[in-house]
Every structure is written in structure tokens, then in C-alpha cells.
C-alpha positions in Angstrom: 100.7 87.7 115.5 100.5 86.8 112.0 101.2 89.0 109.2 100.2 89.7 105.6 98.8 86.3 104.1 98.4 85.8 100.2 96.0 82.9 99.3 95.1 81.2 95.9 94.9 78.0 93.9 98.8 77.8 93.6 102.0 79.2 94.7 102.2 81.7 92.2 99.3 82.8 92.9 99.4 83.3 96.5 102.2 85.0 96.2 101.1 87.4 93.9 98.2 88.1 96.1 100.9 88.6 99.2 102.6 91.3 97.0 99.5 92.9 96.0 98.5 93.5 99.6 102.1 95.1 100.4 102.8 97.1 97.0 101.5 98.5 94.4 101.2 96.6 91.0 101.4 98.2 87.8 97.6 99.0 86.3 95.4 101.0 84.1 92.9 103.3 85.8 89.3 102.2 85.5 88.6 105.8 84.2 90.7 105.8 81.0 89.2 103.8 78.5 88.6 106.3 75.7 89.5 105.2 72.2 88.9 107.8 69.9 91.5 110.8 69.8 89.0 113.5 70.2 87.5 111.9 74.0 91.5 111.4 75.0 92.6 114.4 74.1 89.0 115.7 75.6 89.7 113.8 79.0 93.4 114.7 79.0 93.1 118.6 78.6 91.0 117.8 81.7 93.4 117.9 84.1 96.9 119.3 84.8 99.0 116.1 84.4 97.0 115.2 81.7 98.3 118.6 80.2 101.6 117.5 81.4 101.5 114.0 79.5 100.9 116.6 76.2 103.8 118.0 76.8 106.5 115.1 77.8 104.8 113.3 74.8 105.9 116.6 72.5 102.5 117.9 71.2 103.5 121.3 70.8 100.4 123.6 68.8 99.2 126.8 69.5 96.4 127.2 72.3 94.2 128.0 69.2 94.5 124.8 67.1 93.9 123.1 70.4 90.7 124.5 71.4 90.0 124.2 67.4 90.4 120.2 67.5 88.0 120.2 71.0 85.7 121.9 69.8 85.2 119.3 66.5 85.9 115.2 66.8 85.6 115.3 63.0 88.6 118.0 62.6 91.1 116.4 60.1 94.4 115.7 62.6 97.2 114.6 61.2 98.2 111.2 62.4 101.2 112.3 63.7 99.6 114.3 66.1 96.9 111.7 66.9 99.7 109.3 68.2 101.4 112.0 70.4 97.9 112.0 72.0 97.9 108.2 72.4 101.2 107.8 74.1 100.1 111.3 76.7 97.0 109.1 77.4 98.4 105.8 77.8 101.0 107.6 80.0 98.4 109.1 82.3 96.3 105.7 82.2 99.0 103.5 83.2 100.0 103.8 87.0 103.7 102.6 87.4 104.0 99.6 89.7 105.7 100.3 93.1 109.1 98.7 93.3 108.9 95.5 96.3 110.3 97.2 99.8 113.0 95.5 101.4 109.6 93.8 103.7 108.7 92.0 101.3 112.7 91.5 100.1 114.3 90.3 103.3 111.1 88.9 105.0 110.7 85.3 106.5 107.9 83.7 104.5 105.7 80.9 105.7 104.3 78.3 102.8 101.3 76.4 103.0 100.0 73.7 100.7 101.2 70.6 99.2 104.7 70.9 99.1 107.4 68.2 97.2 110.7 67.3 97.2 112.2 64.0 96.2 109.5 61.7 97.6 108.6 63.7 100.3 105.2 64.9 99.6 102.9 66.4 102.2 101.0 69.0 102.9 102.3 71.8 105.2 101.0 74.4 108.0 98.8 71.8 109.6 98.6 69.9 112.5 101.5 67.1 111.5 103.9 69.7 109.2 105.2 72.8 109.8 104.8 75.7 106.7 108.1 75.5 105.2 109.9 78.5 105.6 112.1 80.6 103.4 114.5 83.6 104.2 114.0 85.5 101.3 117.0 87.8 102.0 119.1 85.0 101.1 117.6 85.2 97.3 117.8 87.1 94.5 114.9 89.3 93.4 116.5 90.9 90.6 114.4 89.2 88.1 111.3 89.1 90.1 111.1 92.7 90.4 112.1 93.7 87.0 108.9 91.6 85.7 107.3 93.1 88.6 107.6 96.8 87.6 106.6 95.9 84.1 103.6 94.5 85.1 104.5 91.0 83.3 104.6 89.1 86.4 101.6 86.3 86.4 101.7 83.2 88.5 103.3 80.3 86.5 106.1 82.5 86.4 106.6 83.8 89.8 106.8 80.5 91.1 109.0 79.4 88.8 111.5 82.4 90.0 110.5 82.0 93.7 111.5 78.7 93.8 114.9 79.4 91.8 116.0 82.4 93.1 114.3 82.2 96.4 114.0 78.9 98.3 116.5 77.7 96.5 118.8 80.1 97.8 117.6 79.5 101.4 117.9 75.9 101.8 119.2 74.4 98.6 117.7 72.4 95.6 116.2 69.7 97.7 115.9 66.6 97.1 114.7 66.1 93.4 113.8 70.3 92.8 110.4 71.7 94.6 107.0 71.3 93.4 104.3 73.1 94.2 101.4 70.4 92.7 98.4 71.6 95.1 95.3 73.4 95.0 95.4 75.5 97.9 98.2 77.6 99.1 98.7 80.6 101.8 101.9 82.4 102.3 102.8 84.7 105.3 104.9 87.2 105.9 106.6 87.7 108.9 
């Protein structure tokens, strides 16, 4: 039975796709675009946690002043005030990314693509090579989940990391480091 596969035009990238089929990333709801203070402060008193985010960001005014800056996107507020309104939005607008589950930690992985080493190149999960296959609780994801959860986690970089703190970790350096040159790559977790 197979399990979760990411796909995409290079490891990075399939991998990213993997972990965005098993956790959460780190993003901005579709809904929150507002620029102006008036329509955040607008859509924030909206809602209870957008009340909330007023609060933990430190605007503290009277219920009177509030309603007296809704009811007027032209009322003079002091800039201060306008920036504690910025950070509660941005706070409700940005949903945290999940941390990765010991799953996707500890998992056996499966790679697929044009995989190198030394001067063995070929292409793996076909017919003539097997997908070469990581333990990935053998590896460290300390730095992979830290750019992970700060939503600074694009593909270049988590291969880069993968490799080092991953495969590497599982079944050495190789030959001459791993390269990752193809087009095409799947990855499984099992």
C-alpha cells in the first residue's frame, strides 16, 4: 500500500509537497488583505479573536473612542495606535505552521528521480533501480523544522538540509556528495 507521495520538478520540491500533504504550513488567510487601518480594525472588531489580537497587541481605549474611530476612516489616529492595529491583524492573518509529527520525523522515505553519487548516475523507482531509501529517524530535523515553522522553508533549501542532515545520516556521504540534477521527482512515505 503506498503512502503519502510529494511530486515536483526537484527534490525540494517534492518534498515540500510531501510535508504539505501531512502538516500544516505556515500561511496568510485568503480573507485578510485589508490595508488601510480603518477596514482592519473594521474586520478585526468582527470577530472574538480578532478582539483578542486587540488586546495581546495592547490597544487599550475606551469602548467609546472605539466605536468613534469605526464609525469615521478619516478620524485622526495616532500612529501609535494604527500599528497596534497592524500587528492584531497580521496576528489573526497569519496561521502558525504546524510543527512536523514524528510521521513525517521517523518515517522511511522512498526517492524517485535522477539520483547521483560519485559516477553513479541513474534514475531510481523504475523497472532497473530501486527508489533509494532514507530512514529519516536517523537525521536531524532540527534545522528543517525551525525554517519550517517560520514559514522560510522553500525548495533549494530543503534539499540542501535533506540531504545533509538526512540521507546523509542514513547511509553516509556517498561517493562524491548527492545530487539531485533531475526534472522529475516523487517521494513516499511509508
Amino acid at each position: 500500500m503506498a503512502g503519502p507521495t510529494g511530486r515536483g520538478g526537484s527534490l525540494g520540491a517534492a518534498l515540500n509537497d510531501l510535508l504539505r500533504t501531512q502538516v500544516t504550513p505556515r500561511h496568510r488567510l485568503a480573507t485578510y488583505n485589508a490595508k488601510h487601518w480603518h477596514a482592519q480594525l473594521s474586520q478585526l472588531t468582527g470577530t472574538r479573536r480578532g478582539y483578542e489580537a486587540l488586546e495581546t497587541a495592547g490597544l487599550d481605549v475606551r469602548p467609546g473612542t472605539l466605536v468613534k474611530w469605526l464609525s469615521d476612516a478619516e478620524y485622526n489616529v495616532r500612529g501609535s495606535y494604527r500599528a497596534l492595529i497592524h500587528t492584531a491583524y497580521e496576528n489573526v492573518a497569519v496561521v502558525p505552521a504546524e510543527p512536523l509529527t514524528d510521521a513525517v520525523k521517523n518515517g522511511q522515505y522512498e526517492i524517485s528521480g535522477l539520483v547521483r553519487t560519485g559516477n553513479d548516475e541513474r534514475e531510481r523507482g523504475n523497472r532497473r533501480a530501486a527508489p533509494l531509501r532514507i530512514d529519516a529517524s536517523r537525521g536531524d530535523w532540527t534545522d528543517i523544522e525551525t525554517r519550517w515553522l517560520a514559514g522560510d522553508l522553500r525548495g533549494d533549501d530543503l534539499e540542501d538540509l535533506f540531504v545533509d542532515e538526512i540521507i546523509v545520516s542514513d547511509i553516509g556521504a556517498g561517493t562524491d556528495g548527492w545530487e539531485f540534477g533531475g526534472s522529475s521527482y516523487s517521494v513516499e512515505l511509508r
